[in-house]
GUTI-919814 format. One record per residue (C-alpha): residue in one letter; x, y, z. Coordinates in steps of 0.02 Angstrom, whole numbers, always signed. Example, Ala and Ser with C-alpha at 12.3 -4.5 7.8 and 13.67 -1.06 7.14 Angstrom:
> a,+615,-225,+390
> s,+684,-53,+357
This chain:
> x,+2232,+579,-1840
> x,+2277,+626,-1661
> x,+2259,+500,-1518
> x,+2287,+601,-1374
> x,+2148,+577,-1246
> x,+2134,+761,-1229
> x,+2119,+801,-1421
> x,+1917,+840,-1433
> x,+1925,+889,-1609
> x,+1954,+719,-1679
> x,+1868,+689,-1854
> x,+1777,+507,-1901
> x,+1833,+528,-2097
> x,+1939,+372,-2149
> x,+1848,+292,-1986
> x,+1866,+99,-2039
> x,+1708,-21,-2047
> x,+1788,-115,-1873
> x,+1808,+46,-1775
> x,+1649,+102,-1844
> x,+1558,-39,-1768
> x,+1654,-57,-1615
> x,+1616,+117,-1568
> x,+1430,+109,-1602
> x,+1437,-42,-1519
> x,+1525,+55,-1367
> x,+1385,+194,-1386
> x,+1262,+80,-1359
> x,+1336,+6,-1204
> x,+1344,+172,-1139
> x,+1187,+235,-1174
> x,+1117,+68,-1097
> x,+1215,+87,-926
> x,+1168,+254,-926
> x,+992,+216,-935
> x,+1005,+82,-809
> x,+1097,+184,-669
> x,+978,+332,-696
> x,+871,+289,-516
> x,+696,+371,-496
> x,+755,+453,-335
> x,+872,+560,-418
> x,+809,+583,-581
> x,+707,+749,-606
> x,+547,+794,-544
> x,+436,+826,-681
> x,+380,+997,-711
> x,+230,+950,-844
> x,+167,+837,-991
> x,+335,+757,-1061
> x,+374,+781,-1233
> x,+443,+639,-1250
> x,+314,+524,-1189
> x,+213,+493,-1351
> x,+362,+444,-1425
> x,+409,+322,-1298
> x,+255,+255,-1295
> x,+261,+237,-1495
> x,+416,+137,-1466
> x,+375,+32,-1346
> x,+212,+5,-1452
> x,+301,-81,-1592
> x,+460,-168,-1485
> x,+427,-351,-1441
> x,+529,-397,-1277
> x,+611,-569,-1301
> x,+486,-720,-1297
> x,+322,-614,-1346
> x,+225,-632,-1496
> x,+149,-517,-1632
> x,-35,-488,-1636
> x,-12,-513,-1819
> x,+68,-559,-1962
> x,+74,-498,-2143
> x,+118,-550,-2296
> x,+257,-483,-2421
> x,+326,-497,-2590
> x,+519,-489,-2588
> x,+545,-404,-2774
> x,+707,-482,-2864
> x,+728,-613,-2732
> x,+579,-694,-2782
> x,+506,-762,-2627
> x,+365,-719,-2521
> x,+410,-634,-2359
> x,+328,-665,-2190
> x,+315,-501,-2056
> x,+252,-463,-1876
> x,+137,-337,-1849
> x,+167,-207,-1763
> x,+333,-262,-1738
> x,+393,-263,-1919
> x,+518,-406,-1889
> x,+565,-530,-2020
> x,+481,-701,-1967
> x,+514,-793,-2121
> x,+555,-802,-2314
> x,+463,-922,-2418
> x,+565,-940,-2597
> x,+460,-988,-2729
> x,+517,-933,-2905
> x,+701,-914,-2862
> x,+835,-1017,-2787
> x,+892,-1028,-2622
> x,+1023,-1113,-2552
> x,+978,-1090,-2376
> x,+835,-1237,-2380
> x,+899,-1301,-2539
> x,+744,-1240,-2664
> x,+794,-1255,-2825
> x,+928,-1387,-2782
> x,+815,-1557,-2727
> x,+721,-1634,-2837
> x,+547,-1612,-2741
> x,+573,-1405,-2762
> x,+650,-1435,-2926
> x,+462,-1531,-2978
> x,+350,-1356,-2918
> x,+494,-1254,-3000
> x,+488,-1318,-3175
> x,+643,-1408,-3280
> x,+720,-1399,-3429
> x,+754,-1575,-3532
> x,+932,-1575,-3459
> x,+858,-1568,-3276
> x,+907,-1386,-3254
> x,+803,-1253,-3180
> x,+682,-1194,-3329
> x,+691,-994,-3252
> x,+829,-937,-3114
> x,+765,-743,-3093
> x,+615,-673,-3050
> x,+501,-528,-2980
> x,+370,-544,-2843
> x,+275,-384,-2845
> x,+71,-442,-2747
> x,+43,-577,-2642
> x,-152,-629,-2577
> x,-221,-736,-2471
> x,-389,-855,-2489
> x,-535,-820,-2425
> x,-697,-871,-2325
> x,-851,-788,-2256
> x,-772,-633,-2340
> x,-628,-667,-2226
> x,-445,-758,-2217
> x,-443,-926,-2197
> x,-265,-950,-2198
> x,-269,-1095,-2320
> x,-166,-1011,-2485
> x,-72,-859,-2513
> x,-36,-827,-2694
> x,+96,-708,-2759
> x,+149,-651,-2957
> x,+325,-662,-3050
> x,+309,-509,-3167
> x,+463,-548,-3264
> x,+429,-743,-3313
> x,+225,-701,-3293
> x,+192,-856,-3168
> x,+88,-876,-3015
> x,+141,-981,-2861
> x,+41,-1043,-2728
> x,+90,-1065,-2557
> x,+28,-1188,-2430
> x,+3,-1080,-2257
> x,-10,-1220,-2130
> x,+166,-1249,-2198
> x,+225,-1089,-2257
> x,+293,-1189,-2414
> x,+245,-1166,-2597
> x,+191,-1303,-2691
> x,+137,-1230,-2856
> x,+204,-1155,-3000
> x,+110,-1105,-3146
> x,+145,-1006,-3298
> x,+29,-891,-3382
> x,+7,-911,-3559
> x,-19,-762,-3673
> x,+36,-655,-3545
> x,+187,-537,-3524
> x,+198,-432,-3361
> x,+89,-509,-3249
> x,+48,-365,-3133
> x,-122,-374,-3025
> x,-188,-536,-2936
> x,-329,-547,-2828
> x,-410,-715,-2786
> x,-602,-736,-2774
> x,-708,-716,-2613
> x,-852,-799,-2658
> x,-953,-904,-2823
> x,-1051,-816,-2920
> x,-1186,-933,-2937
> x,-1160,-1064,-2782
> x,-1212,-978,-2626
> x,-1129,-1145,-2543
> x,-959,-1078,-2615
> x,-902,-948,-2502
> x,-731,-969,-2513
> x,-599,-944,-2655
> x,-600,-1054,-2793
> x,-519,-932,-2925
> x,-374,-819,-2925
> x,-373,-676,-3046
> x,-233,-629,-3142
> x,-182,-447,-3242
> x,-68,-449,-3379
> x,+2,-247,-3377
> x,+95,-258,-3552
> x,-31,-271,-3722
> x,+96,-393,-3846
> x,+55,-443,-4023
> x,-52,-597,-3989
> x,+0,-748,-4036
> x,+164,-692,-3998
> x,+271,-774,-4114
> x,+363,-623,-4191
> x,+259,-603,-4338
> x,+167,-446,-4306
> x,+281,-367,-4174
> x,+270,-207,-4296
> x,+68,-226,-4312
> x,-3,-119,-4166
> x,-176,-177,-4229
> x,-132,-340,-4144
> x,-69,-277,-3985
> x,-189,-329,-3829
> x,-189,-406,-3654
> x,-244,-549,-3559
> x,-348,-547,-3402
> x,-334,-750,-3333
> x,-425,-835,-3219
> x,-322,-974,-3148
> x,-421,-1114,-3022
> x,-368,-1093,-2841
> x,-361,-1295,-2813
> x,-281,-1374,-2986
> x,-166,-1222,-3015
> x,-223,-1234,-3194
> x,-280,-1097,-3292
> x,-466,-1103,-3333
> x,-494,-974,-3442
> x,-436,-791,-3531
> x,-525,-642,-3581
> x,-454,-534,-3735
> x,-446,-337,-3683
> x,-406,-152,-3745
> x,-245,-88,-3682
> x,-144,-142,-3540
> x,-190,-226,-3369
> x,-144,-144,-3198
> x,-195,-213,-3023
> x,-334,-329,-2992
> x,-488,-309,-2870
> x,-651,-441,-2843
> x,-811,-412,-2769
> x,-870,-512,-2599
> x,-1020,-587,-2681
> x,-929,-653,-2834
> x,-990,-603,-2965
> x,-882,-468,-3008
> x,-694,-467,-3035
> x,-604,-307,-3090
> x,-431,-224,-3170
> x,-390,-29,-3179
> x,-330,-30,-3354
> x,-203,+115,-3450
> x,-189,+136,-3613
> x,-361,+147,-3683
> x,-261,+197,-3851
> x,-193,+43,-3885
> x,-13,+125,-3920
> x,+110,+32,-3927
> x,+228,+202,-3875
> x,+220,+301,-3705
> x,+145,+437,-3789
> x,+18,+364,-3869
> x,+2,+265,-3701
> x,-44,+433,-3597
> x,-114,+549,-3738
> x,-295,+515,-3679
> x,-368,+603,-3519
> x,-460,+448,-3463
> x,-428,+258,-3459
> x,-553,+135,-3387
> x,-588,+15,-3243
> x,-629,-140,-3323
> x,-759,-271,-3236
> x,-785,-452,-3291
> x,-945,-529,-3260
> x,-869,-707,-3207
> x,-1043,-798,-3233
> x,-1078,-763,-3403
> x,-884,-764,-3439
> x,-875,-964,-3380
> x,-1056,-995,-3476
> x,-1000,-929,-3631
> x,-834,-1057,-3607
> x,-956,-1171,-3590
> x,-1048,-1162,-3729
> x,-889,-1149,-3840
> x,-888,-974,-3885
> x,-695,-964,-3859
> x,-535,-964,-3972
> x,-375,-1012,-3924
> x,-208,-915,-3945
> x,-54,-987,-4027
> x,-9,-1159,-3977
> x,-106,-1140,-3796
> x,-267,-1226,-3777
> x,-327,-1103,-3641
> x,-514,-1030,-3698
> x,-492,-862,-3733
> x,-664,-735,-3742
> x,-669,-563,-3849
> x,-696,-429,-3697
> x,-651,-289,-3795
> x,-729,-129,-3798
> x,-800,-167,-3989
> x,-880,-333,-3926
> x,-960,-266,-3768
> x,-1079,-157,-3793
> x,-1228,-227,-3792
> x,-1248,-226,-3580
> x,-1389,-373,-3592
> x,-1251,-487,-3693
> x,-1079,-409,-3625
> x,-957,-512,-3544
> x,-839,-346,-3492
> x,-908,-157,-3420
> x,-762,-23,-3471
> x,-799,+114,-3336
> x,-725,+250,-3368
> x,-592,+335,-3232
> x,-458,+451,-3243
> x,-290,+437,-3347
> x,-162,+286,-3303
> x,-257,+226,-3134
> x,-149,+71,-3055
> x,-228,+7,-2885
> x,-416,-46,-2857
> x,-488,-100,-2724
> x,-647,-171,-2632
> x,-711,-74,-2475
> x,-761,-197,-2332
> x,-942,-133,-2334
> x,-929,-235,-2518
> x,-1005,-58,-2595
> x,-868,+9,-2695
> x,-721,-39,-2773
> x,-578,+134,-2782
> x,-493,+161,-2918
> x,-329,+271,-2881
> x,-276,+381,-3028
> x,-70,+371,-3049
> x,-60,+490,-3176
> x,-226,+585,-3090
> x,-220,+667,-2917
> x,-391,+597,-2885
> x,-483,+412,-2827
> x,-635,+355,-2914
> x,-760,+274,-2819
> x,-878,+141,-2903
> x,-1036,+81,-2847
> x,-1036,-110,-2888
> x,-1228,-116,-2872
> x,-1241,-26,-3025
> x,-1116,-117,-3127
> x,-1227,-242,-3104
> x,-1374,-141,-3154
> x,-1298,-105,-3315
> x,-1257,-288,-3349
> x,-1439,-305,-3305
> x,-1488,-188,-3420
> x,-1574,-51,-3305
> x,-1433,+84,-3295
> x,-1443,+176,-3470
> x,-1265,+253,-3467
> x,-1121,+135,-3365
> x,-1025,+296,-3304
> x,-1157,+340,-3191
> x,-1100,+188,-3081
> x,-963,+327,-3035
> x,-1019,+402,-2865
> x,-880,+521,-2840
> x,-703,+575,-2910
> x,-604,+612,-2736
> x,-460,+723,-2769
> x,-329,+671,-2633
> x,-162,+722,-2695
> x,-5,+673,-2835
> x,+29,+492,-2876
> x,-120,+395,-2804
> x,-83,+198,-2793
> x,-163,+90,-2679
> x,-276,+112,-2569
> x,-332,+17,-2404
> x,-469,+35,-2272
> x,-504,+40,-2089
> x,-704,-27,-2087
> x,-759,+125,-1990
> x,-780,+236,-2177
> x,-584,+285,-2194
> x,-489,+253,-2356
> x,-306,+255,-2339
> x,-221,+291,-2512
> x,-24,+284,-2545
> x,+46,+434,-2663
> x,+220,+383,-2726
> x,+244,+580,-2814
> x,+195,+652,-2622
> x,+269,+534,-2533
> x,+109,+503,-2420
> x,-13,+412,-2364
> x,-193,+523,-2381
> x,-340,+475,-2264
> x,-503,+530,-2324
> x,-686,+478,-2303
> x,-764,+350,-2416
């Protein structure tokens, strides 16, 4: 490579990681002085609108100057790392990482004994689980809002649930799901069903997305008859797990009403195949909701079973055992194929169900779940206001309380805004 000072056709290939940074590091010292000698009395008069000016202003939007604050900030799962992340909005900047199911040297979780207690240990006083995979993470709620008491994120891999403490930013509970492989969706609670007083989260729902042979102790792992999934309700305060309900198929992401009284999971594989084809052969799949009141009175009353050797009460909320809307514990609604996010509109109307597999949202009127519960809507699918198509892949969706839906779609690589 020539290093004459008048050779302008030097290539960068073989450029070394040093020299690499050293001259971005020089570009950027250049640009800088450059931008700092560049006077307004001899820079350019402007001839009309700048081009450049919304994007300027876009930048200077999101960049915090040293010593100023973020309006907000947001809450993230980390994936493989296993911790909960904390970010500034608009900013984007990394305030924080909160580890949780993994360990981390850097504040020594997983290595004292206090973080080795919310972990979990084996008899030898090792870790019990070393990996994990944070997919959701919620907050709790109050008046329909954040309180900033709890956030709660998932570990799909080892199904637990950990709770963090927000006026530390430290979690302090661990809790593994029994029954359960995959946990997917969480959601917690906004309100009590029956307690008016209650209106704040007291339950935190939980979604397991894989249907296993149940118990699952390797006896019927060839017995597709005994495949099903668990949707758990664990108790926002004790960490413990209060109850399960027995479903069709396979759990996706969670959703709750404001009032209470409904909690919900999009749910694939209305089949019950055990193989991906069987798994998508149908055109439609369902939105499942779980009326929490007369789930927790018929745990009450001891209508339960229990699964292997856990002692959680588990309830029959499959399809078979539910339809009967004046007795029915679980309303299959039926949406298009494979849907994966739902969610609650701030209005507390609907809950949208986004299709995956289907280029199209359902929207749900809750009012009339309840009617069929009630027993005064004759066919549940009516409860289905509209079927929005929007575009390929539809995942989550989110809202801006003036009417807007925002919905991600992973095969367009968008975000779609359309009108609820």
């Amino acid at each position: 490579m020539s290093q004459k000072k008048d050779d302008m056709s030097t290539e960068v290939v073989g450029l070394g990681r040093r020299r690499f940074l050293n001259t971005a590091a020089l570009t950027g010292l250049t640009l800088g002085v450059a931008a700092c000698n560049d006077k307004p009395e001899t820079a350019p008069a402007a001839s009309g609108p700048s081009a450049a000016a919304p994007a300027a202003h876009a930048s200077s939007a999101t960049h915090l100057k040293p010593g100023e604050l973020d309006t907000y900030y947001g809450i993230w799962s980390g994936g493989h790392t296993g911790d909960m992340r904390i970010l500034g909005l608009p900013s984007g900047r990394e305030i924080h990482r909160i580890p949780c199911f993994v360990p981390d040297a850097l504040v020594g979780w997983g290595l004292t004994n206090e973080s080795k207690a919310v972990m979990g240990t084996k008899p030898d006083g090792s870790l019990r689980y070393t990996v994990a995979d944070t997919h959701h993470t919620h907050a709790s709620y109050k008046d329909g809002n954040y309180d900033g008491r709890y956030a709660w994120i998932n570990d799909k891999i080892n199904s637990r649930i950990a709770r963090v403490r927000l006026d530390y930013f430290v979690c302090d509970k661990i809790t593994e799901l029994p029954n359960v492989q995959g946990f997917h969706g969480i959601f917690p609670d906004k309100a009590d069903p029956v307690d008016p007083a209650i209106n704040y989260t007291t339950r935190v729902f939980c979604g397991a997305e894989f249907a296993i042979p149940l118990p699952n102790n390797g006896g019927d792992i060839n017995n597709p008859e005994k495949y099903r999934s668990m949707f758990t309700c664990v108790d926002a305060e004790s960490m413990e797990v209060r109850w399960q309900v027995l479903i069709d198929g396979n759990c996706d992401l969670t959703a709750t009403s404001y009032d209470g009284k409904l909690a919900a999971t999009n749910q694939y594989n209305i089949e019950n195949g055990v193989h991906y084809e069987d798994m998508m052969s149908s055109e439609r799949d369902a939105c499942l909701f779980f009326n929490i009141a007369r789930i927790e009175e018929a745990v009450k009353a001891g209508k339960f079973k229990t699964v292997g050797t856990s002692k959680v009460p588990v309830v029959d909320g499959t399809r078979e055992s539910n339809k009967d809307p004046k007795t029915a514990l679980v309303a299959y609604v039926s949406v298009p194929k494979n849907p994966h996010g739902v969610n609650a509109s701030p209005d507390a109307k609907y809950f949208i169900c986004a299709g995956k597999l289907s280029p199209t949202a359902t929207v749900i009127e809750l009012s009339k779940v309840l009617d069929w519960f009630d027993g005064k809507l004759p066919e549940l699918d009516k409860a289905i206001v509209a079927e929005v198509e929007i575009g390929l892949g539809p995942l989550h969706t989110a809202f801006d309380g003036r009417g807007n839906a925002y919905t991600t779609l992973f095969l367009d690589s968008q975000v779609v805004k359309w009108n609820v």
